[in-house]
N, C-alpha and C positions, 0 to 999 in steps of 0.2 A: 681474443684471437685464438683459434686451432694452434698455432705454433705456441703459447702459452700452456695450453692444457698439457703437450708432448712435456714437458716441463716437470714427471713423473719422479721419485726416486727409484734410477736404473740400477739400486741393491734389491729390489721388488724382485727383478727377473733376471733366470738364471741364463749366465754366460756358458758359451761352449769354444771350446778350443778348436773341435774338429766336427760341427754340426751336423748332424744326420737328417736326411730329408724323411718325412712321415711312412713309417710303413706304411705299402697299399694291397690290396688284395693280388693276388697272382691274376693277371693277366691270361685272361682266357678265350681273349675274343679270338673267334675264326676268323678267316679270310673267306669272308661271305660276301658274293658282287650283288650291287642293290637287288638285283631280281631274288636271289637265294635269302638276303635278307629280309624283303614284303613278304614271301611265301612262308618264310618262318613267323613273323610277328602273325601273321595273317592266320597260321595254324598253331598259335601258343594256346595253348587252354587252362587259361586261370582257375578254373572248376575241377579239375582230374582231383583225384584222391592223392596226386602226389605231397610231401609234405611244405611246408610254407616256406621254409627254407628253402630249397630248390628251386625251388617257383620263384623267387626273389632272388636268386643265385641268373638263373637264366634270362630273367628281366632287364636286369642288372648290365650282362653280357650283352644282351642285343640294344639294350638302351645307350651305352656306350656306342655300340657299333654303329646307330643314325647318328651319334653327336659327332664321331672324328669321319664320318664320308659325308659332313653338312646335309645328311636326309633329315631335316628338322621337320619336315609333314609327317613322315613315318615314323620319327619320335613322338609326336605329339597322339598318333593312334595310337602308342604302345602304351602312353598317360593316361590316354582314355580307357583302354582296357582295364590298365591296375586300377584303376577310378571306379571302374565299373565293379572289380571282382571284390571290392572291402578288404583288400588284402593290406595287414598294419605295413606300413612300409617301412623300411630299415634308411640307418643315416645312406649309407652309400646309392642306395635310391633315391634318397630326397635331393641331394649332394648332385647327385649327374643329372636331377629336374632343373636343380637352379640355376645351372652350367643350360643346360637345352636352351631355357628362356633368356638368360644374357645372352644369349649368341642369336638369338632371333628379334633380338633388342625390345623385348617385352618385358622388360624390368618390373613392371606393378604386378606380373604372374609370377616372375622369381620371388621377390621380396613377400606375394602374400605364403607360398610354398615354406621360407623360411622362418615367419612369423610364425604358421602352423608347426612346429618342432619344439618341443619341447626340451629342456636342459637335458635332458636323457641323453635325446637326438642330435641338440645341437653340440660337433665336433670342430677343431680347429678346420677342417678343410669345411663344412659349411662358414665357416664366418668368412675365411677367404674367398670362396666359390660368391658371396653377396658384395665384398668389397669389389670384387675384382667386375662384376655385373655392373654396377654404379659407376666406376673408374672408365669401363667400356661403353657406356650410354649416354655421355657428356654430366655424373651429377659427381664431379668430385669432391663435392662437399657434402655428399651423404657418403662417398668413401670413406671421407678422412673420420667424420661423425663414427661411422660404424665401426670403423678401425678402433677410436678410441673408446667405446664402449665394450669392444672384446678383452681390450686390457683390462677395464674396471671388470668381467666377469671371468679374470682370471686364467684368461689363455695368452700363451706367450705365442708371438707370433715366427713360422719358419722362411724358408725363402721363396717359397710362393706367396705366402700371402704379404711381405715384404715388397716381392715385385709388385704385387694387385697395388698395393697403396703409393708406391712409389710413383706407379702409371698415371694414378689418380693425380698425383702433383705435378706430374710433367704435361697434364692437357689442358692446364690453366696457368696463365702466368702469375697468377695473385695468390697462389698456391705454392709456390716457390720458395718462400721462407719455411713454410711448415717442411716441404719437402728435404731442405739442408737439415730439419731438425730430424726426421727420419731417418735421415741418413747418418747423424752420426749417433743416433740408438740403434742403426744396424751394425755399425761399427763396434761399441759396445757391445754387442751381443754375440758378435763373433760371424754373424751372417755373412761377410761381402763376399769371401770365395767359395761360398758353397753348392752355387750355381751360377752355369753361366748366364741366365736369363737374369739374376741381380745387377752383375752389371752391365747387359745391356739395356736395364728398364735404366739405370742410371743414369747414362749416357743420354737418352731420350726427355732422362728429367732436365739435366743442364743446360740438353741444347736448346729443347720445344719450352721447358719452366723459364729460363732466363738467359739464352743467350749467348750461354757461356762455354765457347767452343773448348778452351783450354781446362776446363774443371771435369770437360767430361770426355777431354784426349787422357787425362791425368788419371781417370779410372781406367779406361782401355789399358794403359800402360802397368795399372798394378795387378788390372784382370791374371790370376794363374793358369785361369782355364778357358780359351777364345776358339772359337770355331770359325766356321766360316762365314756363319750367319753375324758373328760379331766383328767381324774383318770389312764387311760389307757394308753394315748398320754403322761405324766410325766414315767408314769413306762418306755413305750415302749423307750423312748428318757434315761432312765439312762440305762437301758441294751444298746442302741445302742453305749454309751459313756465309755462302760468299767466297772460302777456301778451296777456289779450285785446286791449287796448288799443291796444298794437302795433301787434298784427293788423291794426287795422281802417284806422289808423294809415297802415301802409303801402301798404295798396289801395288807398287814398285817394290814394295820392302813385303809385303805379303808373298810376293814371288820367290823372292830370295833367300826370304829368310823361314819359312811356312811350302808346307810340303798340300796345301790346301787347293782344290783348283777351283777358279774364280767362276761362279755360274752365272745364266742372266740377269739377275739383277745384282750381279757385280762388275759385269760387263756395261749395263747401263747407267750406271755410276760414273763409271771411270767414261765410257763415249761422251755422257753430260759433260764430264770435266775438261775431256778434249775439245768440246763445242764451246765451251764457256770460255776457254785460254786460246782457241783458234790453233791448236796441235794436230794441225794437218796429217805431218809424220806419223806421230804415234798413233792416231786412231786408223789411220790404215794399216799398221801395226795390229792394231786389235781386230779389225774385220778379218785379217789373215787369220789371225787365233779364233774368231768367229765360226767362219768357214772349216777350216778345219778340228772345230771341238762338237762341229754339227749343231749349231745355233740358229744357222741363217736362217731356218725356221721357224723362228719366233718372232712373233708377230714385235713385242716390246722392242727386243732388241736392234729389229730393221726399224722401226721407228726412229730408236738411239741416232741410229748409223744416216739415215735420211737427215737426221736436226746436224749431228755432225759436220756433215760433210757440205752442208747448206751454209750453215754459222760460218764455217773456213772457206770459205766463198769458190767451193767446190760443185756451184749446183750442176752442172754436170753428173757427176758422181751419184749426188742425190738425188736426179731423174735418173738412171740407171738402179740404184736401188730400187727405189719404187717402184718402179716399172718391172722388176724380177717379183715383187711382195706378190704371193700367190692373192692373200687376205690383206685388205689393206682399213685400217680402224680411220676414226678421226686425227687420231695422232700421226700418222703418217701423211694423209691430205695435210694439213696446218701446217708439218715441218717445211713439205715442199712448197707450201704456197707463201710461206713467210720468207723463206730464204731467195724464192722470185720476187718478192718487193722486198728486199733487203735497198734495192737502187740498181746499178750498172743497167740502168734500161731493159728490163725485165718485168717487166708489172704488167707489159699487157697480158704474159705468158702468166701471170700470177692471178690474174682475174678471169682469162680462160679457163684455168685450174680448176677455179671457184665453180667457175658457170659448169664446167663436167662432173662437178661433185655433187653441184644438187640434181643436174638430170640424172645424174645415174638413181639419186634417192635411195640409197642403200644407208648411206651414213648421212648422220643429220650433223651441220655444224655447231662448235662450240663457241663459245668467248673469246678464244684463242686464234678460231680461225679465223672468224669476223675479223680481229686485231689486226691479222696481217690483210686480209683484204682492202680493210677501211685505209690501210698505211699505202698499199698500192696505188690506191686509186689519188694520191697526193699529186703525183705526177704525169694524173690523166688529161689528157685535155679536154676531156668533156667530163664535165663536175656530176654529169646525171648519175651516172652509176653508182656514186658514194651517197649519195640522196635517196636511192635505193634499198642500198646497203644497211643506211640508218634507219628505213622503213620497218627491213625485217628485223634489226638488230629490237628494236619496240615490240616488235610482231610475239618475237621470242622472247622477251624478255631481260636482255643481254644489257641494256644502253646502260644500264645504273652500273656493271661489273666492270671493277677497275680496269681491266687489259681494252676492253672495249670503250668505256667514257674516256679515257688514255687518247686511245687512235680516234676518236671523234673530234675530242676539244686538237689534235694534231693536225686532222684534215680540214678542217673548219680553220684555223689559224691561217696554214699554210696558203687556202684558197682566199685569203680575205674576209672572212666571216668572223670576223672577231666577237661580235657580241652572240652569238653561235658559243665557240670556243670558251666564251667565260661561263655561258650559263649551263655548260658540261661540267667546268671545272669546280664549279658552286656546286654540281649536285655531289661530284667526288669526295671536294674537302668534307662538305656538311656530313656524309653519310660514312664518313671514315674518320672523320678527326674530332664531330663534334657529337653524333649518336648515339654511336656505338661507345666512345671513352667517355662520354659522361653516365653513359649504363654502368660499366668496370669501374669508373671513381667511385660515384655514389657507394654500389655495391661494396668496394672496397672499404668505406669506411663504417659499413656495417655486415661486417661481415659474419656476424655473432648473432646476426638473423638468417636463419636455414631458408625462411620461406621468402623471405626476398634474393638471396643468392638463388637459390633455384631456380625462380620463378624465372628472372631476369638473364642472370650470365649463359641457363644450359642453352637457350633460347638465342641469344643472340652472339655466342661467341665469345672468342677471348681479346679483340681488338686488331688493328692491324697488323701485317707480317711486311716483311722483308719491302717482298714485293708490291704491298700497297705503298709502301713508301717512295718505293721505286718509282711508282706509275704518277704518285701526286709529285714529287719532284719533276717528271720529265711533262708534265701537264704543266705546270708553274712556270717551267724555263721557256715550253714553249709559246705563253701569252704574255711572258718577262711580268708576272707578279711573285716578286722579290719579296713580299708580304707577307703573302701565304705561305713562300720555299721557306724564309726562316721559321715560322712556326713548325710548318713541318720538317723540320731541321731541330726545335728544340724537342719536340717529341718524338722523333728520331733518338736522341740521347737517352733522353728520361726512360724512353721504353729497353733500352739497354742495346740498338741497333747498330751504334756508333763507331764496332769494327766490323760490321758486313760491311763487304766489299761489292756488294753493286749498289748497296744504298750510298756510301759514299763516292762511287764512278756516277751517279746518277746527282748529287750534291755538286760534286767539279762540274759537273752539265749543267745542273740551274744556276749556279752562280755566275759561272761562264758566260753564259747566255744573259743572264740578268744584269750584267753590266758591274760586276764586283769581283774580279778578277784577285783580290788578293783573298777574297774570303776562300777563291777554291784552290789558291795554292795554299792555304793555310791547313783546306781538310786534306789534302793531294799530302802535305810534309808531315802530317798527324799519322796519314794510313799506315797499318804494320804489315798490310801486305798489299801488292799493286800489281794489277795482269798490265796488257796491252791495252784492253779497252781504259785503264786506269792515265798513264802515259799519252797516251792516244787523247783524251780530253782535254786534259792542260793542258799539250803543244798545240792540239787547235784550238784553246780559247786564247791561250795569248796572240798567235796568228790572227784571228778574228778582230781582237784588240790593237794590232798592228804593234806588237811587240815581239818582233820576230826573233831579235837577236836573243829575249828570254827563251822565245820555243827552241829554237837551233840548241841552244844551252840544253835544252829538256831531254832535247832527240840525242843530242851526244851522250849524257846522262845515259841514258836508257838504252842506249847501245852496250856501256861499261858495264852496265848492270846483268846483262845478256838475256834482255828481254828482249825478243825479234820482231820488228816493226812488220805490221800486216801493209794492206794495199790500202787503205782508211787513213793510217799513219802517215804512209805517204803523201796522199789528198792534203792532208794538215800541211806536214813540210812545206812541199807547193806553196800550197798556200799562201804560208809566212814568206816566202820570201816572195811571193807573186803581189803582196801590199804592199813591199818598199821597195822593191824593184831590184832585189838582190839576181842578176840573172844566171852570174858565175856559179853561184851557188845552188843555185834552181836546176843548173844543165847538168853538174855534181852529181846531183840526190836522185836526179830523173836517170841518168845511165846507170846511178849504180844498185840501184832498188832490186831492176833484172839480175844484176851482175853478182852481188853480195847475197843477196836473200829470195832469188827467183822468184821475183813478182814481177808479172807480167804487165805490163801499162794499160789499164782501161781507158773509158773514156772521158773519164774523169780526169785524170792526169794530162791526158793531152789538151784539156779542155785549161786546166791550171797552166800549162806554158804558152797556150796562145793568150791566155789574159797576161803573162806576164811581158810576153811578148809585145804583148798590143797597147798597152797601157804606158810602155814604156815608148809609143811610137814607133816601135819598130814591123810597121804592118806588114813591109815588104816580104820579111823575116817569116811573120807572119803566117801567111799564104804559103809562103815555098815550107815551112815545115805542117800546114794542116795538109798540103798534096803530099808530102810526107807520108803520111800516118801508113798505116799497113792497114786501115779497115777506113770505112766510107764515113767520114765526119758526119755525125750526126747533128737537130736542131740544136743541143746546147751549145756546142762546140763554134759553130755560126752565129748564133745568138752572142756569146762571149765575145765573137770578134766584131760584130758591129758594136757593143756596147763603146769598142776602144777606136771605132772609124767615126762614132759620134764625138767620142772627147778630143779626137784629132781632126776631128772636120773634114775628113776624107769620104765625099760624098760617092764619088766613084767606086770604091772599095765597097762603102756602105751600102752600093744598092745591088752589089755582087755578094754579097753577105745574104740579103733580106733575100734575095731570090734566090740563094739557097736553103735556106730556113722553108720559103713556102714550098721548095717542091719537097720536102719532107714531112711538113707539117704547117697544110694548107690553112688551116682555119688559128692558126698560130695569133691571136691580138699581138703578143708583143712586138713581133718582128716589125708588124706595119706602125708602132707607137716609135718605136726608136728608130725607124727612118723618116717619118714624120717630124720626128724631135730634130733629125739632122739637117730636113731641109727648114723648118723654124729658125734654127739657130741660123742660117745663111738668109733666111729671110723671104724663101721661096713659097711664100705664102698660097701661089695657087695649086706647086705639090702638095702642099701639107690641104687643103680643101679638097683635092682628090682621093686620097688616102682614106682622107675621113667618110669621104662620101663610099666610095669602095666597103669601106668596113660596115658603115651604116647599111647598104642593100645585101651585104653577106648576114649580117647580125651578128658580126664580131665585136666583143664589148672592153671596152677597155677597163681596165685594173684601174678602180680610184681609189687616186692618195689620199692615205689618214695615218695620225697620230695616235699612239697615246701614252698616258702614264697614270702608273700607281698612287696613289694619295690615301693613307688611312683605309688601307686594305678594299679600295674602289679604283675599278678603271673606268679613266677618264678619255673617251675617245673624240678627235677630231677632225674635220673634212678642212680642205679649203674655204674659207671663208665664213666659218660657222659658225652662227649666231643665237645657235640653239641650247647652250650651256648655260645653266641658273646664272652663273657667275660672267656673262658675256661680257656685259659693260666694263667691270673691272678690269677682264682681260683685255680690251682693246685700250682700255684708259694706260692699261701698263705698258703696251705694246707703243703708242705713241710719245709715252716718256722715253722708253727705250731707243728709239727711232732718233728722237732729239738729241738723246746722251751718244750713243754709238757714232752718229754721223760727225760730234766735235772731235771726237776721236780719230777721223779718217773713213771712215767705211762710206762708202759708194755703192747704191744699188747697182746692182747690174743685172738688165734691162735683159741681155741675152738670153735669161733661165724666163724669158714669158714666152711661151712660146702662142701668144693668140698676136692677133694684127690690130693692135691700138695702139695709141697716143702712149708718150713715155713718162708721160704724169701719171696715165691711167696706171699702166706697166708697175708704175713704184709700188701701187698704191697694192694692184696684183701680191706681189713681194711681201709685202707685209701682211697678207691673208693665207698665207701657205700654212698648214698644221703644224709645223715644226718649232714654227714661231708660236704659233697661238699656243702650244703644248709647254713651250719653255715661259712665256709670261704668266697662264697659269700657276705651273709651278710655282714660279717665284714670290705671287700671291699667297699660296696656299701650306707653303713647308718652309720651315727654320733654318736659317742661317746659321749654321755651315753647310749644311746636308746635304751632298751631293745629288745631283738633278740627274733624275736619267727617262733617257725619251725614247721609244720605239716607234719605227715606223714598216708602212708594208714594202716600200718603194725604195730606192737608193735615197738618199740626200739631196735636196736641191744644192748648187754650188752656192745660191747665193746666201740661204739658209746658212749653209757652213763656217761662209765669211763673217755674217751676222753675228749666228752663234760665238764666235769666236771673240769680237769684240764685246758682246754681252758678258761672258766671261771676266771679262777688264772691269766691267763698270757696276760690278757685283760681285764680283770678287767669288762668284761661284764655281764649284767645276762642275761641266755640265756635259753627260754622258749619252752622246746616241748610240740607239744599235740599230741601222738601215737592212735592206734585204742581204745585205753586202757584208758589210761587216761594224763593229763598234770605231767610235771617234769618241777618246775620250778629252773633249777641250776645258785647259785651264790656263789662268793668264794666257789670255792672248794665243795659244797654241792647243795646236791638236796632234794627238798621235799616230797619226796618219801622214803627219809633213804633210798635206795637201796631196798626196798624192794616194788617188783611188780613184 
C-alpha cells in the first residue's frame, strides 16, 4: 500500500520552525495585454549575438506571461521557438514547460519534458511542478508514486509541493488513508501554517478524500493565515456536504468577525445555502448586498438568486430576475424551469419555458434541465410531451445520468408505467452501485499495481457522490423497492455518506415511502443536523401512514426547535390530520400557517381541507368553503371532492363536482371513472354505459388497476385477474384457501366494490381476482414468516380488499402493509391504521 511506503524515518528530514517558501527569481514580467504579448514572442530573436543568459532570462519572462493570462497557443510557439533555436534550457525554463502542459492537460508532454532533465536540472520546484501535473489530470497514483520517489532522491518537500500531493489525495477517495499520512508528515515537518494554500488543499482532502466535514472545519479553525478564498472554500465545501446550516453559519461569523468582503463565489455559496434551508429573508438580504456591491451582473450569481428564490417558492421573484439577466446560461433556464415544476400548478409555464429555450437555440440543454422538465410533465395531462422529452434525453445522451434516469423512472411511475420505471431504475443501480464500485473494489485491493490503477480508476472515476445516492434513494421510494433503497442505504454508510444531509432526507423519503416507517425515524433520530426538508419528510410519512398524532408530535417538535415550517410542511399537517379526521386541528394549522409564519394558502392546502371536509361527510361544509376560496378551484380541488361524494353516495353533489372538473380539464379520465364508479355503486347501470361509451368515442383511457411487490430484489406486477405469473396456480390455490379461512372468520364479500352488472356469484368471484389480493397470496407463498408483507398499488384500495386484507392478517398472523395512490394502511391482527377511515 502507498500509505505504507510514507512509513519513512521522519529523523531523515529536516524540520522547521518557521518554514521559508523557495526563493524565486525576481518577478519581472510586464503588464503586457495579449496583443503586446504575440508581437513580442513574435519579434524575439533567438539568434541575435545577445548572450544566452538574457535570451533565457526573457523567454523565461514571457513564458510565464502566456501561462498566468491562459495564452497556452502562444506558449506553445514560444516552445517551439526555443526548440528550434538549440538554446540549453535552464531549470526555470523547463519548470514553467511543465507547468504550460499540466495546465493544457497534456501530461505525457509534461512528464516527457521532465524525464529530459537531468539531476543537474532537476530542482524541488520541478518535482512539484510534475506532482502537481498528475494530481491535476486525474492520475493520483502517479502523484503519490512521484512524490515518493523525490523523497528517496533526497529532496524534502515545501508547501507547494505538499499542497500538489495533498490535491492528489483529496481527488480519489481510496487515497485517503495515504492522504492522513501526509498529513501528519506535514505536521512533523513544521509545514501547516506556512501557507495558506496547505490548508486549503487540506480542507478539500477531508471533505472530497472522505467525507469528513469536521476534520476539515478543525483545520480551518487552526489555519493562522485565511483569506478570503479560504472563508469561501470552508463555506462552499459544508453546502457541498449537506451542511447548509454551516454554511450560513459561518458567513455570518466572516462578517463579524473578518474585515474580508464576501465576492461571487461567496455570494453563491451562501444564495445555495439559502436555497437549500428555503431562507426567504436572508437571501433577500443578500440580493440587497448583491445590488449594491455591483454584482447583479454576473451572470453565476443571478443564477444563485433565480435557484434561490425558486427553491423558497418565490417563483415570482425568480421570473423577474431572469427576465432583468441581460445574459442568460443554462444555469439560469434550469433554475427557472425547475422551480415552475416544483408543483402549485405551474408545469404548464415550466414546459413553455422549455419549449422557448430550445427555439431560441442559443443555449442547449443539460441533465439538469431535462430533470425538471421530465418532473413537470408528471402532472400533464397529455403523457406525449414526456415521451418526447425522453426522445431527446436518448437523442443527447442524457437518459443513463443520474438527475435524468431519476425524473424518468419518477415520470414513468407516477403515469402508470411501471415496468418503464423499473427498467430505468436497473440501468441506475447497475451503473452506479454495481460498475463503477466493482472497478474501485477490485482496484482497491490492488492497489500496488500502478498500471491497473491507472488504467481503470483515472478513467472511470471515483464512485458515487452525494448526490447519486440521492437520485438512487428517491428512484427506489418511488417504485417502493425497499431492496435496492437498503442496499443503497448500506453503501451509503460504507462509503462514509451517512451524515450528509440530503442523502439522509432522501433515506426518510424512501423508507417513508416504502412502507418502513420506523426505519426512517430511526435515520430522522441518528441525523446530527436536520433542515425543513428533514422535519418536513417524517411528519408526512407518518401522515401518509395514518399516524397522525406521531406527526403533530413531530411538527410541535420542530416548532421548539425553531425550525420554520414552509408551505410543503403544511401540505403534510393537513394532511395528517385529513386521514383521521382531526378537523379541530386541521382548522388550527390552516389559519395559523398565514398568521404565525406568512404562508399563504395554495392550492394544495385548500385542496387538504375539502378532503378533510369531505371525507368526514361534511359535503355541505364542503362546498360553502371551496366557494370560499379567494382563487377559482381548480381540477384537483374538484377531483378531491367527488372522491368524498362517491364514499358518501351523494350523487347530486358528485355530478356537480365532475362538471366541474371537465370544464377545466375536459379530456380529464378520472372525473368520468369516479362518477361512473358512483352511479355503479347505486346500481345505475345505464349511467355508468354512458360514461363508458362517452369516453370510448373521446379516446379517454382509463388508469388500470395493478399491484405489486418486491420479492428477492424483483418486482412482481399484477392486473386484475392475471394469469400470467410463472407462479399462477399457486397463487390462486392460496387465494381460495384464504377465502375458506377468512369467510369462518366473519368476512362477507361485498358485492358493492364490483362495479360491472352481473350475477352476485359472478361478483364474488370478481373480488377475489382484484391485484391486491393476488399481490398478498403471492407473497405469502413466496417470503418467511415473520416478515412483514408490503404491497403497492397505482389506485386507491378497494374497500373490499381492505376488509379482506384485514382478516388475512388474523389467519396468518402476518402484518401486511399497503401503500395505495392515497396513502399507506398498515394492517395487523385484525386492524389497520387507518381506523377504516380514508
Amino acid at each position: 500500500m502507498v500509505s505504507a511506503s510514507l512509513s519513512l524515518p521522519l529523523s531523515n528530514f529536516p524540520t522547521h520552525e518557521n518554514p521559508k517558501p523557495l526563493s524565486s527569481p525576481k518577478n519581472l514580467t510586464s503588464n503586457l495585454n495579449p496583443s503586446q504579448l504575440q508581437n513580442a514572442i513574435s519579434n524575439l530573436d533567438l539568434t541575435s549575438n545577445q548572450d544566452t543568459h538574457h535570451k533565457l532570462i526573457t523567454s523565461s519572462i514571457l513564458l510565464k506571461s502566456c501561462i498566468r493570462s491562459h495564452n497556452f497557443q502562444l506558449a506553445k510557439l514560444l516552445h517551439l521557438k526555443l526548440t528550434e533555436s538549440r538554446l540549453p534550457l535552464d531549470s526555470l525554463l523547463l519548470n514553467s514547460l511543465i507547468t504550460l502542459y499540466s495546465k493544457c492537460g497534456d501530461w505525457p508532454h509534461a512528464l516527457s519534458i521532465f524525464q529530459t532533465m537531468d539531476n543537474t536540472k532537476r530542482d524541488l520546484v520541478s518535482w512539484s511542478a510534475i506532482i502537481a501535473c498528475f494530481a491535476n489530470n486525474n492520475m493520483e497514483f502517479k502523484a503519490l508514486l512521484t512524490f515518493l520517489d523525490m523523497l528517496e532522491n533526497g529532496f524534502y518537500p515545501n508547501e507547494y509541493c505538499f499542497t500538489a500531493v495533498i490535491r492528489a489525495c483529496s481527488n480519489a477517495r481510496f487515497c485517503f488513508t495515504t492522504g492522513v499520512a501526509v498529513f501528519g508528515f506535514l505536521l512533523k515537518t513544521g509545514y501547516f501554517d506556512s501557507h495558506v494554500c496547505v490548508g486549503c488543499a487540506l480542507i478539500d482532502m477531508f471533505v472530497k478524500g472522505g467525507g469528513d466535514v469536521d476534520s476539515a472545519y478543525m483545520v480551518f479553525e487552526k489555519m493562522r493565515e485565511r483569506n478570503v478564498v479560504t472563508w469561501t472554500l470552508m463555506i462552499t465545501r459544508f453546502m457541498q456536504l449537506g451542511f447548509a446550516g454551516d454554511a450560513v453559519d459561518l458567513f455570518l461569523r466572516m462578517l463579524v468577525m473578518t474585515e474580508y468582503v464576501p465576492d461571487r463565489f461567496t455570494l453563491t455559496s451562501v444564495l445555495s445555502a439559502c436555497a437549500e434551508m428555503e431562507l426567504l429573508s436572508l437571501g433577500k438580504q443578500l440580493h440587497s448586498w448583491v445590488i449594491r456591491s455591483g454584482l447583479s451582473s454576473d451572470v453565476f450569481v443571478e443564477c444563485s438568486l433565480v435557484d434561490m428564490y425558486a427553491k423558497c417558492g418565490s417563483v415570482e421573484n425568480s421570473r423577474k430576475v431572469f427576465d432583468r439577466m441581460p445574459d442568460r446560461n443554462v444555469m439560469s433556464w434550469t433554475a427557472l424551469i425547475t422551480g415552475y415544476a416544483q408543483g402549485s400548478g405551474r408545469e404548464q409555464e415550466a414546459i413553455k419555458l422549455f419549449c422557448e429555450m430550445m427555439l431560441q437555440g442559443h443555449v442547449a440543454p443539460n441533465c439538469l434541465t431535462f430533470s425538471g422538465a421530465l418532473k413537470a410533465c408528471v402532472n400533464l395531462p397529455d403523457f406525449d410531451f414526456g415521451e418526447q422529452l425522453h426522445s431527446q434525453t436518448i437523442k443527447l445522451g442524457f437518459d443513463g445520468v443520474n438527475y435524468v434516469g431519476n425524473s424518468l423512472v419518477n415520470m414513468y411511475a407516477r403515469s402508470g408505467r411501471m415496468d418503464c420505471a423499473r427498467k430505468f431504475f436497473d440501468i441506475l443501480f447497475k451503473k452506479n452501485l454495481i460498475s463503477i464500485n466493482t472497478v474501485v473494489d477490485e482496484n482497491t485491493e490492488i492497489l500496488n499495481s500502478e498500471e491497473a490503477f491507472g488504467h481503470e480508476i483515472e478513467h472511470n472515476g471515483t464512485g458515487p457522490n452525494a448526490f447519486t445516492y440521492a437520485c438512487l434513494l428517491s428512484a427506489a421510494a418511488c417504485i417502493g423497492t425497499i431492496g435496492k433503497g437498503e442496499q443503497v442505504h448500506a453503501r451509503v454508510v460504507k462509503s462514509g455518506f451517512g451524515t450528509n444531509l440530503r442523502v439522509n432526507n432522501a433515506l426518510i423519503s424512501m423508507y417513508s415511502k416504502c412502507g418502513n416507517e420506523e426505519a426512517a425515524l430511526q435515520v430522522f433520530n441518528d441525523m446530527r443536523e436536520r433542515n425543513v426538508i428533514s422535519w418536513t419528510s417524517i411528519i408526512n410519512g407518518f401522515a401518509k401512514h395514518g399516524f397522525a398524532t406521531k406527526a403533530l408530535e413531530l411538527f410541535n417538535e420542530m416548532l421548539e426547535t425553531c425550525i420554520t415550517p414552509n408551505d410543503v410542511t403544511y401540505i403534510a399537517v393537513l394532511s395528517a390530520c385529513s386521514h383521521v379526521g382531526l378537523i379541530d386541528e386541521a382548522w388550527k394549522h390552516f389559519s395559523s400557517m398565514h398568521l404565525n409564519h406568512g404562508i399563504v394558502p395554495r392550492m394544495e392546502h385548500y385542496a387538504c381541507m375539502v378532503d378533510l371536509l369531505g371525507r368526514s361527510g361534511l359535503l355541505s361544509e364542503a362546498i360553502e368553503f371551496i366557494n370560499s376560496m379567494p382563487f377559482d378551484a381548480d381540477a384537483l380541488v374538484w377531483r378531491t371532492f367527488l372522491g368524498s361524494c362517491r364514499v358518501h353516495h351523494n350523487t347530486e353533489l358528485g355530478e356537480y363536482a365532475a362538471k366541474m372538473i371537465l370544464e377545466r380539464e375536459p379530456h380529464d379520465p378520472a372525473a368520468h371513472i369516479l362518477l361512473s364508479n358512483l352511479y355503479a355503486s347505486e346500481g345505475r347501470w345505464d349511467d355508468v354505459a354512458a360514461i363508458r361509451k362517452n369516453m370510448k368515442q373521446r379516446k379517454l383511457i382509463k388508469e388500470a388497476g395493478y399491484s405489486w411487490i418486491e420479492v428477492d430484489n424483483k418486482v412482481h406486477k399484477f392486473h386484475v385477474g392475471d394469469t400470467l405469473h410463472p407462479q399462477a396456480q399457486n397463487i390462486y390455490d392460496e387465494l381460495d384457501e384464504l377465502a375458506l379461512k377468512i369467510k369462518k372468520l366473519g368476512y362477507v364479500p361485498n358485492t358493492d366494490f364490483v362495479l360491472h352488472d352481473v350475477e352476485d356469484e359472478q361478483k364474488e368471484q370478481y373480488l377475489f381476482q382484484h391485484s391486491e389480493k393476488i399481490a398478498v397470496a403471492f407473497a405469502l407463498i413466496s417470503t418467511p414468516n415473520p416478515k412483514p408483507i408490503r404491497i403497492f398499488k397505482n389506485l386507491r384500495v378497494c374497500g373490499d380488499c381492505h376488509s379482506a386484507i384485514k382478516y388475512i392478517s388474523v389467519v396468518t398472523g402476518r402484518e401486511i402493509v399497503v401503500r395505495d395512490a392515497n396513502r399507506f394502511h398498515h394492517i395487523k391482527d385484525g386492524k389497520c391504521s387507518c381506523n377504516d377511515y380514508w
